[in-house]
VEXPAFI-122100 format. One record per atom (N, C-alpha, C): residue number from 1; atom name; z, y, x. Coordinates in Angstrom, 3 decimals, decimal comma, m for minus. Layout:
! VEXPAFI-122100
  num  atome        c3        c2        c1
  NUM     CA         Z         Y         X
...
END
This chain:
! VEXPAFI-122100
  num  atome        c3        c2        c1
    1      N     0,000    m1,172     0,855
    1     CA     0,000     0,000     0,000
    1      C     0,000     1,229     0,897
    2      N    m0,697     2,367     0,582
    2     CA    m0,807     3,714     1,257
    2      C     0,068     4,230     0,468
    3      N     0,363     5,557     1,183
    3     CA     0,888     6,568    m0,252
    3      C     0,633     7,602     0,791
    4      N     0,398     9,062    m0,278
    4     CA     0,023    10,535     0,442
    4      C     0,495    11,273    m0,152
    5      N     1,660    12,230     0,167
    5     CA     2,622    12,978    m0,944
    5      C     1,837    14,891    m0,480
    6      N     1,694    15,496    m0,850
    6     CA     1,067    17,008    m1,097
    6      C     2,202    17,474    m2,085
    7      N     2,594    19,039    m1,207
    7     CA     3,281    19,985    m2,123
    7      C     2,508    21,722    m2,014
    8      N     3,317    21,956    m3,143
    8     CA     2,872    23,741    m3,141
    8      C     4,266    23,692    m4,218
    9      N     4,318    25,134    m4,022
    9     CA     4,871    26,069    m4,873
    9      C     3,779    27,109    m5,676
   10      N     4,355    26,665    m6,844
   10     CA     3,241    27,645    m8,144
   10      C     4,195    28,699    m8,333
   11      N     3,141    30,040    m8,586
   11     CA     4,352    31,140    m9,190
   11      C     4,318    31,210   m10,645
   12      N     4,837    29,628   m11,540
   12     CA     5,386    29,871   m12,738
   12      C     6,279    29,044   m13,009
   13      N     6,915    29,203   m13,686
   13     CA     8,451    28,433   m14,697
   13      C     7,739    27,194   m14,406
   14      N     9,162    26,155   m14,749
   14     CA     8,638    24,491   m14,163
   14      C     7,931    24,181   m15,908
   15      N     8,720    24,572   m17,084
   15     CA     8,244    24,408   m18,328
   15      C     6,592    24,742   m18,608
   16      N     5,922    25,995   m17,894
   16     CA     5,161    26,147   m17,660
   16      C     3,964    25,511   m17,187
   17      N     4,459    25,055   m15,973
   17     CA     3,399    24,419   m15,403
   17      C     3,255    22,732   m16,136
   18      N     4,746    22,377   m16,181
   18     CA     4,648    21,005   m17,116
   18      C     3,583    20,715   m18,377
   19      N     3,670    22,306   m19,269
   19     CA     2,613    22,342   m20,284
   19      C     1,456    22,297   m19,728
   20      N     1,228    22,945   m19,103
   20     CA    m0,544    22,711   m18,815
   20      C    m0,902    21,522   m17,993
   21      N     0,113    20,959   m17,210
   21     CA    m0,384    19,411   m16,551
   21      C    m0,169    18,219   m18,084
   22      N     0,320    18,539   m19,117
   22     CA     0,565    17,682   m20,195
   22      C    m0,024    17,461   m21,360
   23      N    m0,498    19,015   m21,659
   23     CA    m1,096    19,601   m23,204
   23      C    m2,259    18,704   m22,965
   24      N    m2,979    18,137   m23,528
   24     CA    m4,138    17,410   m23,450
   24      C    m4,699    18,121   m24,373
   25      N    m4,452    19,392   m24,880
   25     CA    m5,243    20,477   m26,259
   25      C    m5,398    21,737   m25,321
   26      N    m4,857    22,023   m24,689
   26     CA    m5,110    23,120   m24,133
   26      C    m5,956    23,490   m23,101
   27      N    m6,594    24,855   m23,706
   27     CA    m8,051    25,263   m23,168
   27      C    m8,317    24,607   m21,047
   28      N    m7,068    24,705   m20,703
   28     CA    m6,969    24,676   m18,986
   28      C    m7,729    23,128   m18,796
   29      N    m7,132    22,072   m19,683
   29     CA    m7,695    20,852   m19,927
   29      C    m9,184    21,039   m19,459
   30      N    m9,892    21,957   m20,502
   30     CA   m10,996    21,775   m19,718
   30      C   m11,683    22,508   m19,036
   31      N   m10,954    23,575   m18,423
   31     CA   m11,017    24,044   m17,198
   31      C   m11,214    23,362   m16,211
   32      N   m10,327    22,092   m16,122
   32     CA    m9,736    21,001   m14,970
   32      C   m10,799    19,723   m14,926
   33      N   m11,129    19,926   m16,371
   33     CA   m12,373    19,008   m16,571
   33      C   m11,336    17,321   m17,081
   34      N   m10,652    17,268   m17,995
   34     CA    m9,475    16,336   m18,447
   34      C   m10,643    16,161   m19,826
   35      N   m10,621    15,143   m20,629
   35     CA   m10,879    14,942   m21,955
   35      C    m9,746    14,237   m22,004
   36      N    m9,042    14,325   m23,161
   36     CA    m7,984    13,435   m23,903
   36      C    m8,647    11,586   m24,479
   37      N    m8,391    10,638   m23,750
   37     CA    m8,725     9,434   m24,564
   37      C    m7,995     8,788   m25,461
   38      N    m6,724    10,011   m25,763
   38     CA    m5,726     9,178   m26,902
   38      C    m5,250    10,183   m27,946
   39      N    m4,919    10,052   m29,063
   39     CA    m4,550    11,343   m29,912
   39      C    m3,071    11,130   m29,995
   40      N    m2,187    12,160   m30,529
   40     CA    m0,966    12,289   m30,323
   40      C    m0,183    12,909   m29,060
   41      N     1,255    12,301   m29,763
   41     CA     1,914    13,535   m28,442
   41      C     1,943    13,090   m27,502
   42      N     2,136    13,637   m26,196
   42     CA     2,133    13,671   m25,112
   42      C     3,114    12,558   m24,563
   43      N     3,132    10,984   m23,689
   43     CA     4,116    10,638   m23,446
   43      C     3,298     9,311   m22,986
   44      N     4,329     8,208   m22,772
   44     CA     3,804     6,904   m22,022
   44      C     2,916     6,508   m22,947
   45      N     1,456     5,806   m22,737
   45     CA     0,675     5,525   m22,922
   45      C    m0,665     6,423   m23,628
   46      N    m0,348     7,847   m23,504
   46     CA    m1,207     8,548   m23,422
   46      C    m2,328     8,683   m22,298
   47      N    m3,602     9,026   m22,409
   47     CA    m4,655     8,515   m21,854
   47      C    m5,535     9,808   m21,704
   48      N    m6,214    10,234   m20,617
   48     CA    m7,596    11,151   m20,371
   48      C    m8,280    10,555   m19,289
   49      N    m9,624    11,046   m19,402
   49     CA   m10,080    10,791   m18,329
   49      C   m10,464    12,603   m17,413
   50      N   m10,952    12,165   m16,517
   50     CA   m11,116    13,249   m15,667
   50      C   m12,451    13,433   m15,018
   51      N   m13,555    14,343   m15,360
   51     CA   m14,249    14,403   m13,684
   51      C   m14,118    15,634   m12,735
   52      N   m14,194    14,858   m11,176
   52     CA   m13,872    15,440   m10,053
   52      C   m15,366    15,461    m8,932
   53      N   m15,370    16,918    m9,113
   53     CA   m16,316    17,145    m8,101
   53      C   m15,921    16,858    m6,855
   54      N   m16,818    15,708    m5,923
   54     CA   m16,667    15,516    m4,746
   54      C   m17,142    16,508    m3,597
   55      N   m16,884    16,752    m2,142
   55     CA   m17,136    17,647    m0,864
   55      C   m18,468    17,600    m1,120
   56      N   m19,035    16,137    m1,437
   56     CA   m20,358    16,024    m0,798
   56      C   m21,258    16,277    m2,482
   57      N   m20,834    17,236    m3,272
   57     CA   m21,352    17,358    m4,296
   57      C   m21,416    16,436    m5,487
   58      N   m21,039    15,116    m5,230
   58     CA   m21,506    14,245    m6,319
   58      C   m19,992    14,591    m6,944
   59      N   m19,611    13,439    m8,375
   59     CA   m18,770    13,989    m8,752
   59      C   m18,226    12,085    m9,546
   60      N   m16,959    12,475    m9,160
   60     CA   m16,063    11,139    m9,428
   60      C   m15,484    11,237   m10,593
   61      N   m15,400    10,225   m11,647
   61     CA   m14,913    10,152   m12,702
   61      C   m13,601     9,250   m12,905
   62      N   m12,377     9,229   m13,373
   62     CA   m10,735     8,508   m13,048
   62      C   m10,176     9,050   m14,737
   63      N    m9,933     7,871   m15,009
   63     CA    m9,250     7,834   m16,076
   63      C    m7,695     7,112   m15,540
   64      N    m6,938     8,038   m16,644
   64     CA    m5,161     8,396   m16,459
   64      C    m4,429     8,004   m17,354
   65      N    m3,459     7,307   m17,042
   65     CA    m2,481     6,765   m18,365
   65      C    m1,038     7,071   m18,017
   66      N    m0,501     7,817   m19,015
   66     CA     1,136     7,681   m18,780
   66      C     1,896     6,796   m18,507
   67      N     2,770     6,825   m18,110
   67     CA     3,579     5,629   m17,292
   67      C     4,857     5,862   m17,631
   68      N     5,181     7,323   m17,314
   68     CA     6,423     7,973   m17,099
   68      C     6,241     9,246   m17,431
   69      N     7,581     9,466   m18,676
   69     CA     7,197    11,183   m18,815
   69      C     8,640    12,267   m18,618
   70      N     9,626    12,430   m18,281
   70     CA    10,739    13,262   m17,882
   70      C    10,090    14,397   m18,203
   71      N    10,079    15,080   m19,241
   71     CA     9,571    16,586   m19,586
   71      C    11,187    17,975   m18,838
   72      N    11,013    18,485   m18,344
   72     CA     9,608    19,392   m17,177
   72      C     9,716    18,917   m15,959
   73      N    10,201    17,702   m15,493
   73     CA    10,950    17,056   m14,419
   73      C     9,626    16,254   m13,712
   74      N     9,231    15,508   m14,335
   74     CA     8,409    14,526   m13,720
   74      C     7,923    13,787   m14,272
   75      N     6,431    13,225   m13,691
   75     CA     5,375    12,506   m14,669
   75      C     4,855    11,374   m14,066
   76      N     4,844    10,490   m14,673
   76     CA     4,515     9,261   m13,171
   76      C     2,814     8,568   m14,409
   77      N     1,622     8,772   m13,368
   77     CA     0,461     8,400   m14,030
   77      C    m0,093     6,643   m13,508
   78      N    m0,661     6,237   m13,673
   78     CA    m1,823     5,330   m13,393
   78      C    m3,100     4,816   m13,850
   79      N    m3,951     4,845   m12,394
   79     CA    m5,179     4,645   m12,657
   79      C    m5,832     3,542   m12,313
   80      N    m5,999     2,816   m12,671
   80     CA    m6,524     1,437   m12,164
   80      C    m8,008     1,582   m11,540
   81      N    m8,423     1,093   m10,590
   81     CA    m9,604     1,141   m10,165
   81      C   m10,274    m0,004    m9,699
   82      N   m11,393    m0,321    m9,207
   82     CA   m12,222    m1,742    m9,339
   82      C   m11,463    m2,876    m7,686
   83      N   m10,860    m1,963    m6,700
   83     CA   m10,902    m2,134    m5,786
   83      C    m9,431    m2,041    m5,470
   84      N    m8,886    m0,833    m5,790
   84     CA    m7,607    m0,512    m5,672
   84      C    m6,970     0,126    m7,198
   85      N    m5,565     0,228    m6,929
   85     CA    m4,742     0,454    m8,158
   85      C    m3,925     1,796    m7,560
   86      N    m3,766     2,410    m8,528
   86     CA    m3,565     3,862    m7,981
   86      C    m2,147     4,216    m8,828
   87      N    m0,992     5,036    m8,184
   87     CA    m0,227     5,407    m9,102
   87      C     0,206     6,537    m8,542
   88      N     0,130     7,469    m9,321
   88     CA     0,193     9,023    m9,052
   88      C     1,599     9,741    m9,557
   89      N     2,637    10,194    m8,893
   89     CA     3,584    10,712    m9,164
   89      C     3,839    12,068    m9,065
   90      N     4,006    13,280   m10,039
   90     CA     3,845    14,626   m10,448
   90      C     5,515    14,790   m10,421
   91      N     6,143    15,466    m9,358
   91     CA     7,623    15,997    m9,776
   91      C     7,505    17,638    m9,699
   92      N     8,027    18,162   m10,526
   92     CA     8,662    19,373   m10,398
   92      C     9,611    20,209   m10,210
   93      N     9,665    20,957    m9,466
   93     CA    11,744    21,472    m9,231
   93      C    11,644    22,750    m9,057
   94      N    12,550    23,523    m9,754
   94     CA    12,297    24,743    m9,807
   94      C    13,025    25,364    m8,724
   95      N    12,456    26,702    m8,358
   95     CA    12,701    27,071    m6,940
   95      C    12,634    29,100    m7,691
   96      N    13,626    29,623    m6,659
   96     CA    13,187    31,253    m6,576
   96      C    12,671    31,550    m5,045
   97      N    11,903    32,077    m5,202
   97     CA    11,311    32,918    m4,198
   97      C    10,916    34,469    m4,338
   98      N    11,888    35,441    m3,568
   98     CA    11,921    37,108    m3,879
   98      C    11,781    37,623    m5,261
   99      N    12,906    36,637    m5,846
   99     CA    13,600    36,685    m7,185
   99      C    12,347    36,249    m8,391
  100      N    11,373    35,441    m7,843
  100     CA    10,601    35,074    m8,932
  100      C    10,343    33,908    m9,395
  101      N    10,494    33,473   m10,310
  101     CA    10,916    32,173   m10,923
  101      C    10,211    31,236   m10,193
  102      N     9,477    29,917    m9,334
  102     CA     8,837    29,452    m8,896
  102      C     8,870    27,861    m9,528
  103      N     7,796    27,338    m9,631
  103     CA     8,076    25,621    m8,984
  103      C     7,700    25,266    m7,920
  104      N     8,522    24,005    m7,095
  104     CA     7,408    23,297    m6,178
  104      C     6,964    22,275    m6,909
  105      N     6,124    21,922    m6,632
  105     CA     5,384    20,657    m7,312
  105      C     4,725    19,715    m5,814
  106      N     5,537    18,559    m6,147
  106     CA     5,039    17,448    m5,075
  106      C     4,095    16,475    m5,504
  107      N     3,677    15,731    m5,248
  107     CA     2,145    14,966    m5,692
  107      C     2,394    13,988    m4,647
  108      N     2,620    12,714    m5,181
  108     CA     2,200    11,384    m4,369
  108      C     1,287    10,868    m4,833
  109      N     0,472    10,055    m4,382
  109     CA    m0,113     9,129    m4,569
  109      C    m0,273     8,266    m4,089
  110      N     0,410     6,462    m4,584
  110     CA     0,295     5,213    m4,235
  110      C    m0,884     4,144    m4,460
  111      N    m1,451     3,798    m3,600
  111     CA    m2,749     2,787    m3,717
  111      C    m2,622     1,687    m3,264
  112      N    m2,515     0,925    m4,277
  112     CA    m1,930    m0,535    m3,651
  112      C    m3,753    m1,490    m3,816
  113      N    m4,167    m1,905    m2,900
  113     CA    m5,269    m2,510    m3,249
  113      C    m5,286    m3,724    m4,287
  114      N    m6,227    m3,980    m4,493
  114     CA    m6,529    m4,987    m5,876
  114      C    m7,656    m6,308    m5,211
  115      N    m6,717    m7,585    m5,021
  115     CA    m7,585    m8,555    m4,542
  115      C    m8,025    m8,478    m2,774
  116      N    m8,775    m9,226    m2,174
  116     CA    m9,205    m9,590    m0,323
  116      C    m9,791    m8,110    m0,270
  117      N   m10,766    m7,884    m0,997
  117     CA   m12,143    m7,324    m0,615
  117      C   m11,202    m5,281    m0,409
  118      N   m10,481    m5,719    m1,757
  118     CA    m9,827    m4,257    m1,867
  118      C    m9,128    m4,140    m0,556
  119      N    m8,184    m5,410     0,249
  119     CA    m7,184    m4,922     1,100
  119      C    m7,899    m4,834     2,605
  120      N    m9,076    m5,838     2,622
  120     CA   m10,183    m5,334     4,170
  120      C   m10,754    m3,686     3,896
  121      N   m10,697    m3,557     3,156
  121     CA   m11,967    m1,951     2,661
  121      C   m10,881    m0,859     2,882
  122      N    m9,070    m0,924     2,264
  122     CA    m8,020    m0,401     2,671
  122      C    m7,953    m0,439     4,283
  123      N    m7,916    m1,604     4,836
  123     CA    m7,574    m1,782     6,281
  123      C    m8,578    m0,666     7,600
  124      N   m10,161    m0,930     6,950
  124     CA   m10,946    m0,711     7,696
  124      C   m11,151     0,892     7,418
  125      N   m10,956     1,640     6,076
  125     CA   m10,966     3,128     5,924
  125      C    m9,429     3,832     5,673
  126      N    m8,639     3,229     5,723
  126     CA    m7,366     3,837     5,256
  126      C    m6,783     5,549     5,702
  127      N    m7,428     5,485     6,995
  127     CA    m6,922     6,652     7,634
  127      C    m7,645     7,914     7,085
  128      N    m9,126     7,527     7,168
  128     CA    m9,914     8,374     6,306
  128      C    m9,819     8,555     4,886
  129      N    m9,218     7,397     4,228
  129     CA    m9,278     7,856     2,709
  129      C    m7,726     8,505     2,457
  130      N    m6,883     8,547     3,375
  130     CA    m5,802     9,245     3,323
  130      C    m5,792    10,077     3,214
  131      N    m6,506    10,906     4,254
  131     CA    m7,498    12,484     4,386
  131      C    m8,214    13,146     3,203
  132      N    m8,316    12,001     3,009
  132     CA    m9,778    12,495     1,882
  132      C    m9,221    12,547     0,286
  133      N    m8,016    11,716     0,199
  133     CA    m6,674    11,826    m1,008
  133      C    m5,714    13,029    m0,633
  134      N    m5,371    13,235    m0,098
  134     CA    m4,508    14,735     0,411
  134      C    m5,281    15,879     0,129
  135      N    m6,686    15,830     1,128
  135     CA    m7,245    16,816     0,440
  135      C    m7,802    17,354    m0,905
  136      N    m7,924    16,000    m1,596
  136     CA    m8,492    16,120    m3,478
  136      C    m6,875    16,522    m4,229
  137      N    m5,519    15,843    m4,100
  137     CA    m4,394    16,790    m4,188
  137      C    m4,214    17,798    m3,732
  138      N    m4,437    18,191    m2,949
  138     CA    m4,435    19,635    m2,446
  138      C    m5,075    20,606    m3,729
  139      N    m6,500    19,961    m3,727
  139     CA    m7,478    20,777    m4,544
  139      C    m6,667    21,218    m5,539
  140      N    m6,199    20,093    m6,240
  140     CA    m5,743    19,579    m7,749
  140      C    m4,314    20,542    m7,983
  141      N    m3,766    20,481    m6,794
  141     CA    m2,837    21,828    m6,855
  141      C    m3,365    23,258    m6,896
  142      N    m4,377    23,595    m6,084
  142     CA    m4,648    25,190    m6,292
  142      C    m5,293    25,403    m7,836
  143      N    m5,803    23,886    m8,361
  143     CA    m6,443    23,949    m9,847
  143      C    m5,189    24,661   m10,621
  144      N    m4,351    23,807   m10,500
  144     CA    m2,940    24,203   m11,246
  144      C    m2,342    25,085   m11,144
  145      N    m2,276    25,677    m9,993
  145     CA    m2,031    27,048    m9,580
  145      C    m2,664    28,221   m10,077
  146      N    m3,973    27,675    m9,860
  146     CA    m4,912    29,052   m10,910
  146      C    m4,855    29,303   m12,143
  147      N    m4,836    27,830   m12,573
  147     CA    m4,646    27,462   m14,110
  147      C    m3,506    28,466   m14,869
  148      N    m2,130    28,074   m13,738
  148     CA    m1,235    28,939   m14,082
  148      C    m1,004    30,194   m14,035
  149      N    m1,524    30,857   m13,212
  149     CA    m1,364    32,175   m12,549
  149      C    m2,562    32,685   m13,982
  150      N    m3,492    32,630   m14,775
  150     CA    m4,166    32,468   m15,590
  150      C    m3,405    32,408   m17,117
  151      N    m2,457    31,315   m17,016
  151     CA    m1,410    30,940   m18,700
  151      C    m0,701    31,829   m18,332
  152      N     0,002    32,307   m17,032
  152     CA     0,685    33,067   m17,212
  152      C     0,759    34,733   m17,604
  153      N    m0,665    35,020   m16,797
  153     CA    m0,878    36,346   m17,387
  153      C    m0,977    36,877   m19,360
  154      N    m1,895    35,700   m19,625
  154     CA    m2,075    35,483   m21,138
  154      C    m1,073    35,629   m21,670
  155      N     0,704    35,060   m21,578
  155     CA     1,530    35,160   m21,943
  155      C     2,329    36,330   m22,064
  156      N     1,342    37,527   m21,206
  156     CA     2,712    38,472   m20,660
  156      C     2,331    39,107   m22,143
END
């Protein structure tokens, strides 16, 4: 199993940012490029899928299922994939910085391969797809960041 943990601090309330990583109705959804694959409220076994523009232009598609929901605390996702099995962990903790409300938001992600073929293909790229998962969290944070810096103005 790999795992690759990525943080930032967003400048909004942890309730805040929780809504827009959760709302599966709200406009940021598809900003982020999320469709909802399940109706109802928000919680374990809720479902979207996602597409993600790749470096090299093409664009990757990952569908998401609740696992775990701690509302504004933490969200634990998974994505199953053909090769490997993916489980993505979203915590939030609220923080001040020069008296302004903040979160950090940490981002793991665990990839446990699936079957021979998944754990040689892990063995032989791991270092690179480590790189290459840090940097798509990374992304996925400044998404959220904008997203927010965006809900938040709307709100004032």
């Amino acid at each position: 199993m790999s795992r690759v943990t990525v943080m930032r601090s967003i400048q909004a309330q942890s309730d805040d940012v929780w809504r827009l990583l959760t709302d599966l109705t709200v406009q940021t959804h598809a900003i982020l490029g999320r469709v909802a694959l399940t109706r109802g409220e928000f919680g374990p076994g809720a479902a979207w899928r996602e597409v993600r523009s790749q470096p090299d232009g093409s664009a990757l598609i990952e569908e998401f299922v609740v696992i775990e929901a701690e509302p504004p605390h933490r969200l634990v996702l998974a994505s199953p994939g053909t090769e490997v099995d993916y489980r993505v962990t979203w915590t939030l903790r609220p923080a001040r910085c020069g008296g302004e409300r903040n979160t950090v938001v940490t981002v793991t992600q665990e990839a446990t391969p699936a079957g021979a073929r998944g754990r040689i293909v892990a063995f032989l790229l791991g270092g690179l797809a480590a790189r290459a998962v840090a940097g798509a969290l990374r992304r996925d944070l400044a998404e959220l960041a904008a997203a927010a810096r965006t809900d938040t103005v709307a709100l004032r």
